[in-house]
N, CA, C and O of each residue as an XYZ file, in Angstrom:
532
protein
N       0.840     -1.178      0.000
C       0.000      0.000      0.000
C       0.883      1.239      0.000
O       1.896      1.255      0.699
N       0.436      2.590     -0.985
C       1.486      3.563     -0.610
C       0.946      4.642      0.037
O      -0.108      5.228     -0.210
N       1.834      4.872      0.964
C       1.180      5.878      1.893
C       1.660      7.458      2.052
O       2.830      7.833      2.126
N       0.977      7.939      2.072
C       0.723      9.427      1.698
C       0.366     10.196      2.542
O      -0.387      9.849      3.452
N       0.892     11.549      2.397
C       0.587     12.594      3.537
C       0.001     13.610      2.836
O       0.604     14.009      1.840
N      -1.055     14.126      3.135
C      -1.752     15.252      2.389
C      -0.727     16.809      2.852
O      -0.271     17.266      3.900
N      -0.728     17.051      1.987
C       0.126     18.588      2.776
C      -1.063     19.645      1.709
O      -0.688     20.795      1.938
N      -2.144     19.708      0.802
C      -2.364     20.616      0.650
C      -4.153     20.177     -0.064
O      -4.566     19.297     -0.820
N      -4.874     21.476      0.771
C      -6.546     20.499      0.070
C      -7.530     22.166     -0.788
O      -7.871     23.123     -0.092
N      -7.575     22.154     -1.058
C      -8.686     23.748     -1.408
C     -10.045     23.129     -2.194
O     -10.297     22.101     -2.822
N     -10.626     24.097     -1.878
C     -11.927     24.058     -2.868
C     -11.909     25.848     -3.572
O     -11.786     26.921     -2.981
N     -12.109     25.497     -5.204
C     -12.211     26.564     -5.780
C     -13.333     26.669     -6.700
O     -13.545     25.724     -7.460
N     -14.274     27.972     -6.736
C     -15.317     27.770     -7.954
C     -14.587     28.820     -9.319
O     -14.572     30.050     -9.267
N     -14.128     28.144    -10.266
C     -13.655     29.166    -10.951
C     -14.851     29.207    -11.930
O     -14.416     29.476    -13.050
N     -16.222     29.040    -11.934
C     -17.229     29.387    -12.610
C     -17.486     30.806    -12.669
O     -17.828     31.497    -13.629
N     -17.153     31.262    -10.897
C     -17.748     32.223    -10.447
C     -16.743     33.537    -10.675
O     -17.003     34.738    -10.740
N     -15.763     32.965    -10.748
C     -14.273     34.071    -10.892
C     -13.312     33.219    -11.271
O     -13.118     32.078    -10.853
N     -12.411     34.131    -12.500
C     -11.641     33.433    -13.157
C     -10.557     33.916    -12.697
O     -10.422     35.084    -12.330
N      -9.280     32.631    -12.674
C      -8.230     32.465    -11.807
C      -7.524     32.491    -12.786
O      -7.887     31.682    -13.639
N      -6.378     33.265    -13.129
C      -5.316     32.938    -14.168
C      -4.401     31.858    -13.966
O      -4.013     31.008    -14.767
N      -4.074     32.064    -12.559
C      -3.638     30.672    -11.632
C      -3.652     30.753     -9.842
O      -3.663     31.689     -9.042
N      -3.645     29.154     -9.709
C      -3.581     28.991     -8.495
C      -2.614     28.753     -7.769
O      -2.296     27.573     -7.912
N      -1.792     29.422     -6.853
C      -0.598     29.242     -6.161
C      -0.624     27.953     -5.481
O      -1.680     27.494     -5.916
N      -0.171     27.125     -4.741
C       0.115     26.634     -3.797
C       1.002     26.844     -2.934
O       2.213     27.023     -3.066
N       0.311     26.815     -1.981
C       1.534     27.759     -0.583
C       1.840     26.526      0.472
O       1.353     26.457      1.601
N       2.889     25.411     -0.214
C       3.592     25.015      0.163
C       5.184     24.720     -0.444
O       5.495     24.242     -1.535
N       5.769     25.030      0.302
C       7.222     24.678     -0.176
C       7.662     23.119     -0.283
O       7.366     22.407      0.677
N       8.387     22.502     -1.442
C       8.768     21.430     -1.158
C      10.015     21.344     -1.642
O      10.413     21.754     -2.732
N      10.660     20.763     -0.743
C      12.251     20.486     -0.616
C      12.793     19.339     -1.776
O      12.183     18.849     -2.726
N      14.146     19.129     -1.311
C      14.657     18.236     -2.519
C      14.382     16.779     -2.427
O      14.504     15.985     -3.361
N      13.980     16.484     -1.157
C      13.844     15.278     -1.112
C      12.227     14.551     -1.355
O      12.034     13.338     -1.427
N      10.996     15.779     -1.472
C      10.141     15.489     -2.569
C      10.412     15.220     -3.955
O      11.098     15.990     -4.626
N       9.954     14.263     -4.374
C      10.050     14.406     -6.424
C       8.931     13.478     -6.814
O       8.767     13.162     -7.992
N       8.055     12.977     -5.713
C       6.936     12.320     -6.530
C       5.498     12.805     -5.586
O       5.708     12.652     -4.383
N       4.318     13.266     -5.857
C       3.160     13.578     -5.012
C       2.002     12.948     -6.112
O       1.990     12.654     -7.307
N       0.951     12.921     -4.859
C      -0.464     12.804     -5.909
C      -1.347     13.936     -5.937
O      -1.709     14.563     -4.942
N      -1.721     14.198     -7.292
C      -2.442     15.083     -7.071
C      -4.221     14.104     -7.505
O      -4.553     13.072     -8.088
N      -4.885     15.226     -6.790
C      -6.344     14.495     -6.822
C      -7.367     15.613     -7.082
O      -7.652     16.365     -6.150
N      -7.934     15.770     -8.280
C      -8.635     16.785     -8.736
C     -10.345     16.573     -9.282
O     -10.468     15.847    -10.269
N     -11.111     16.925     -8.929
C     -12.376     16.657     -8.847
C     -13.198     17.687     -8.937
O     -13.508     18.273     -7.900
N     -13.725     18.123    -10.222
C     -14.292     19.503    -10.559
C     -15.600     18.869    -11.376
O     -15.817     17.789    -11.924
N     -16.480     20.293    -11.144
C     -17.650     19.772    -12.421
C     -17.428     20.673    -13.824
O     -16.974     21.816    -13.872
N     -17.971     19.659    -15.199
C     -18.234     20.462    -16.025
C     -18.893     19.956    -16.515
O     -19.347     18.849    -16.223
N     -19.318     21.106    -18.061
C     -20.689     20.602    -18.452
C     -20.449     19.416    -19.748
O     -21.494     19.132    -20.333
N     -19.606     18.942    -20.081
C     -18.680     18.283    -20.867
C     -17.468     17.270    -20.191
O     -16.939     17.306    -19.080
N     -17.322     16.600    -21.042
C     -16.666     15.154    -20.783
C     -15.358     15.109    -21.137
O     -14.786     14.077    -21.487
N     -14.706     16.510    -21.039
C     -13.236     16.482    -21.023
C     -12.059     15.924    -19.978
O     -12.398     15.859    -18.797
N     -10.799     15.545    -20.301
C      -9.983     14.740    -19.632
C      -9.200     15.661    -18.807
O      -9.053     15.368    -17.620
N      -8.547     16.999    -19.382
C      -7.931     17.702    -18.711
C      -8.498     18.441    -18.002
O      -9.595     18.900    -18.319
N      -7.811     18.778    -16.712
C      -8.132     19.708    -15.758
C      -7.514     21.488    -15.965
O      -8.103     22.552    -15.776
N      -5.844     21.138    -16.507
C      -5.085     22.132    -16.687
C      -3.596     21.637    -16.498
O      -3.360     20.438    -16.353
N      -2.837     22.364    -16.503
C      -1.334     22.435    -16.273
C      -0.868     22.859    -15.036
O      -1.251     23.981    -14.704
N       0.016     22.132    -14.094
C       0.853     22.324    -12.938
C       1.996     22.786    -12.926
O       2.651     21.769    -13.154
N       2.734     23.623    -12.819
C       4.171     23.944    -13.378
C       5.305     23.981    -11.868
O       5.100     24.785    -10.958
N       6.050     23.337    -11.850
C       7.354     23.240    -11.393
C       8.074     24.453    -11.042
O       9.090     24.781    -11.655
N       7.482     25.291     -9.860
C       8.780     26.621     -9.715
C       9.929     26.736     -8.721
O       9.719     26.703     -7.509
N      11.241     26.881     -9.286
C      12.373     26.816     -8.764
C      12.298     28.450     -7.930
O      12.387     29.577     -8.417
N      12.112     28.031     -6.589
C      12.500     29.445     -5.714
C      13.822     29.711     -5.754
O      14.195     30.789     -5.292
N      14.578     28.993     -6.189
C      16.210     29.494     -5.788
C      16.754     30.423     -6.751
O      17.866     30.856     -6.447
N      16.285     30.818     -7.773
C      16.569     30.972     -8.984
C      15.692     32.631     -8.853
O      14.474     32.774     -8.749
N      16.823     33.825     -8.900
C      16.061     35.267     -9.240
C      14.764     35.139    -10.513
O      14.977     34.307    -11.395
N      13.764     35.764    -10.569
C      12.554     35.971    -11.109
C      11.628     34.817    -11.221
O      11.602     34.083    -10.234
N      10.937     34.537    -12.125
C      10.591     32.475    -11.965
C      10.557     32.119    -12.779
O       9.989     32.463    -13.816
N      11.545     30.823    -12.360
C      12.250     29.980    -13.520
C      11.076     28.424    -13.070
O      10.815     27.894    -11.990
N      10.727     28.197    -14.184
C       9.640     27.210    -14.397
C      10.756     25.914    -14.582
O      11.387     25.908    -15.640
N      10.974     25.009    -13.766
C      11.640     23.761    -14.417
C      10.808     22.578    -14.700
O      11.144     21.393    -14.701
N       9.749     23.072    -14.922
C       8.967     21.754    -15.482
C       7.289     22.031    -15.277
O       6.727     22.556    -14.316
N       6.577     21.370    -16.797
C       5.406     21.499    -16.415
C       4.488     20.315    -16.442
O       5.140     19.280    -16.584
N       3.185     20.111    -16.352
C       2.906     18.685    -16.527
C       1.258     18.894    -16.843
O       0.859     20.010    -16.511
N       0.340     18.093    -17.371
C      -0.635     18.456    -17.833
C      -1.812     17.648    -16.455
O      -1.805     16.424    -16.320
N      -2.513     18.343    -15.771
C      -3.160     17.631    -14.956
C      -4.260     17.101    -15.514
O      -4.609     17.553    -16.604
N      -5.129     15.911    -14.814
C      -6.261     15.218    -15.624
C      -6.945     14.967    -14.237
O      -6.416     14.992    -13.126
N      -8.624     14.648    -14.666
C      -9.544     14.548    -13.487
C      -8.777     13.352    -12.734
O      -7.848     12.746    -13.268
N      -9.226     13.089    -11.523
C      -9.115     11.714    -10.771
C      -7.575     12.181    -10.030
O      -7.079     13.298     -9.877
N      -7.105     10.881     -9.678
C      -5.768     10.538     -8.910
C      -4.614     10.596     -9.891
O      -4.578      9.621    -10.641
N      -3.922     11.255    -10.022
C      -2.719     11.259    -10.765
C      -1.060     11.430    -10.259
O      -0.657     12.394     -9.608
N      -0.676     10.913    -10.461
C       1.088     10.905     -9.977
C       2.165     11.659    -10.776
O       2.612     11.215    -11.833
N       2.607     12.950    -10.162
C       3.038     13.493    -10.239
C       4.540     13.785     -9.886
O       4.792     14.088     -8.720
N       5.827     13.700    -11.051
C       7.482     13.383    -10.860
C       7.767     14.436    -11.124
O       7.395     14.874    -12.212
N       8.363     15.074    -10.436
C       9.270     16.472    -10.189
C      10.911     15.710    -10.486
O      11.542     15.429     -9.467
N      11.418     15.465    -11.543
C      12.810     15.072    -11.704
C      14.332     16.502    -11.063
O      15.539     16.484    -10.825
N      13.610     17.135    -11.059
C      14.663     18.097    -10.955
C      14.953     18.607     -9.182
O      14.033     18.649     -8.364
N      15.930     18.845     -8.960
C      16.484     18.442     -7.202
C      15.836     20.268     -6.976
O      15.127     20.949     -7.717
N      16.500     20.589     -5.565
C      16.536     21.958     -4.891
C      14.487     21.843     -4.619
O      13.575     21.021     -4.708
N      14.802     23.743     -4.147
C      13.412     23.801     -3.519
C      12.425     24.410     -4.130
O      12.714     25.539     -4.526
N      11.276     24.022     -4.361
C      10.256     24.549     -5.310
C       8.763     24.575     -4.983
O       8.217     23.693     -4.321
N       8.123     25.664     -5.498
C       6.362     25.466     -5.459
C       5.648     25.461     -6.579
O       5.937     25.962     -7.666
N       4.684     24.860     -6.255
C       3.935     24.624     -7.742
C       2.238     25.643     -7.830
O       1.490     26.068     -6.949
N       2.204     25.697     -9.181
C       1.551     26.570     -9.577
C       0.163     25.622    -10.783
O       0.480     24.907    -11.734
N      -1.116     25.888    -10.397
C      -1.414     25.249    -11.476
C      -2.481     26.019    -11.925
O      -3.287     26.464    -11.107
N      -2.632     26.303    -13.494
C      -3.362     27.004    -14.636
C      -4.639     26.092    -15.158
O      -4.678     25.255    -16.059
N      -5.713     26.583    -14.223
C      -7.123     25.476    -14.451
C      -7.212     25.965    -15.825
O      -6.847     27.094    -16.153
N      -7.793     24.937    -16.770
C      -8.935     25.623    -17.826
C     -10.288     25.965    -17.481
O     -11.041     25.751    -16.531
N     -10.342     26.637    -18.704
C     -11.707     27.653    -18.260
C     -12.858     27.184    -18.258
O     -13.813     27.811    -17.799
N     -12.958     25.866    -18.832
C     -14.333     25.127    -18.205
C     -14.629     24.991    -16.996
O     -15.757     25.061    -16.507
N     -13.715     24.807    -16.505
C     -14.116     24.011    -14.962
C     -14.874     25.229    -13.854
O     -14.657     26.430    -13.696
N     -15.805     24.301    -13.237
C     -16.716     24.661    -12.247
C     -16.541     24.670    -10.825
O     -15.643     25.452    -10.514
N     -17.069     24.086     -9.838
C     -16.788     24.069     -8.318
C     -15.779     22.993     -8.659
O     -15.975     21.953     -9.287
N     -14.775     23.403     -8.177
C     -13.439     21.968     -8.111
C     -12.563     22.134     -6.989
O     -12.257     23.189     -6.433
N     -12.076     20.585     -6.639
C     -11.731     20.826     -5.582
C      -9.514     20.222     -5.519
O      -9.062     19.313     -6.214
N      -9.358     20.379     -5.334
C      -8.226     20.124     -5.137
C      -7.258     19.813     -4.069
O      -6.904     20.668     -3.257
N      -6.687     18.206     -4.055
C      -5.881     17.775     -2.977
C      -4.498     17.010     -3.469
O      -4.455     16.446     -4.563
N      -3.474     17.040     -2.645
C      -1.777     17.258     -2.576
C      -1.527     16.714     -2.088
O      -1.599     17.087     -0.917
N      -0.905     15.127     -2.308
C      -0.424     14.153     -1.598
C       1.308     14.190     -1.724
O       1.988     14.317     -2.742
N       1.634     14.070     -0.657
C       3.400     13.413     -0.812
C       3.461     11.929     -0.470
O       3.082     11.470      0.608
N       3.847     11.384     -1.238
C       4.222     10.180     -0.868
C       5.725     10.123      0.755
O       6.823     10.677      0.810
N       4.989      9.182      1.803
C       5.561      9.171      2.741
C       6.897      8.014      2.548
O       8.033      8.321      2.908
N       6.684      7.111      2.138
C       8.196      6.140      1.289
C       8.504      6.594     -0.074
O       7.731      6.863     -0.994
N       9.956      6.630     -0.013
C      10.276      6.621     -1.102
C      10.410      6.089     -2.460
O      10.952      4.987     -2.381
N      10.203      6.334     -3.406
C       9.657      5.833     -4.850
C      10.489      4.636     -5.088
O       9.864      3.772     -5.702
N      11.814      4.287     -4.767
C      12.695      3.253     -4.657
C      12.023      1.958     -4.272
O      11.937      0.895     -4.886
N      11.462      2.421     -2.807
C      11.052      1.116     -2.021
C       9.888      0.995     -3.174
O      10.141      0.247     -4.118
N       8.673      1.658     -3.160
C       7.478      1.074     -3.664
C       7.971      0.092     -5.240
O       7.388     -0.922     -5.624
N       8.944      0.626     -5.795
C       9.091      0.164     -7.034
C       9.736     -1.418     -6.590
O       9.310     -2.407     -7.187
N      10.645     -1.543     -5.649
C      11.418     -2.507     -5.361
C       9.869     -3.628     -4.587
O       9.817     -4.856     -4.667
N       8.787     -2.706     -3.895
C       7.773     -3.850     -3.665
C       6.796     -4.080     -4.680
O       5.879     -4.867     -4.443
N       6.907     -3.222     -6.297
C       6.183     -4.283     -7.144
C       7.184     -5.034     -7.967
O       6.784     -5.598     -8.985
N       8.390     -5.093     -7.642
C       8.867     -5.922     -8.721
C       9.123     -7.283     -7.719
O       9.580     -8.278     -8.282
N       8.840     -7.361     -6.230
C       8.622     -8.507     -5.865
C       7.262     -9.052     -5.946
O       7.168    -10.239     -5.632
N       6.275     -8.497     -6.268
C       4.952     -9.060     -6.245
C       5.213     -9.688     -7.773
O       4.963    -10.880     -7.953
N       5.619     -9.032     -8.650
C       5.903     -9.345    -10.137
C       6.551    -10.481    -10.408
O       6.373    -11.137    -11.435
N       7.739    -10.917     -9.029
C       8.466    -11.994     -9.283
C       7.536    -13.132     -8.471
O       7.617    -14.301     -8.849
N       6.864    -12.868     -7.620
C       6.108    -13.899     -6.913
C       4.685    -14.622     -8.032
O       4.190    -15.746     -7.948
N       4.310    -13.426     -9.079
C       3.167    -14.386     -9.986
C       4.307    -15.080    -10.888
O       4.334    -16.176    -11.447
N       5.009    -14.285    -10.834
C       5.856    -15.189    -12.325
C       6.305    -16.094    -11.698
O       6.109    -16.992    -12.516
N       6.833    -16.638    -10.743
C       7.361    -17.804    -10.011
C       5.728    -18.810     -9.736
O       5.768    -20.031     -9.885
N       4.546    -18.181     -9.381
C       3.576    -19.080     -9.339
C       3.145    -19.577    -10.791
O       2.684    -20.707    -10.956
N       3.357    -18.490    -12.045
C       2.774    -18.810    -13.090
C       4.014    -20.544    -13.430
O       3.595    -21.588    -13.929
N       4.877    -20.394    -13.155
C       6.178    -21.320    -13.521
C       6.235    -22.393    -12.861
O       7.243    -23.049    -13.126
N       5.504    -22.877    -12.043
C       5.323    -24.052    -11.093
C       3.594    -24.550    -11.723
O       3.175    -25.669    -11.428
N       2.793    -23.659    -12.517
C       1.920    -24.178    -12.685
C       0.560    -23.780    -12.088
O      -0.390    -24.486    -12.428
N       0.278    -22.568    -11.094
C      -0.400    -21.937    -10.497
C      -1.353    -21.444    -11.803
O      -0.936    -21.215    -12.938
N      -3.048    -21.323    -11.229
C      -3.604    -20.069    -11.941
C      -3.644    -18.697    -11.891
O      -4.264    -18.066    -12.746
């Protein structure tokens, strides 16, 4: 199971007022590089995207964007490859209605979880190889 710490939750209606963007006012250090984000808005249409999240390097005079990523409704996992300290910024589209928005950090590191599916991976393939269904 991977376990997660919420560090950030809002509810926004951008029906009602339009947001060019939404800050997030948390800082995350270098030893973040993977979170979930979880986005849940209404619209009147059956589109996939929510908007864009962008990667901002505080260390860096004016703002230097090191990365952006395209957000989508539901649970999504989110890789910040680049080290130092940064906040993120995300640019809803203009459809969206009452939406709500929540910020997971993963509490283990991406190493371990990967190292516990490639033992679950070796445990079917070892049952598939003895003859298991």
């Amino acid at each position: 199971m991977i376990e997660t710490q919420l560090v950030f939750r809002n509810e926004y209606r951008f029906d009602l007022k339009k947001y060019n963007s939404v800050l997030i006012p948390y800082l995350f250090e270098k030893d973040v590089t993977s979170l979930v984000i979880n986005v849940d808005a209404t619209s009147s249409k059956n589109y996939r995207s929510v908007g864009r999240i962008d990667q901002i390097a505080i260390d860096y005079p004016n703002k230097l964007v090191a990365s952006s990523q395209v957000v989508r409704f539901g649970n999504q996992s989110l890789y910040f490859p680049q080290s130092g300290r940064f906040k993120l910024e995300f640019y809803p589209n203009y459809y969206l209605g009452k939406t709500s928005i929540a910020l997971h950090k993963l509490t283990k590191p991406v190493e371990s979880i990967e190292s516990t599916l490639q033992r679950i991976e070796q445990t079917v393939n070892d049952i598939a190889t003895y003859g298991g269904n």
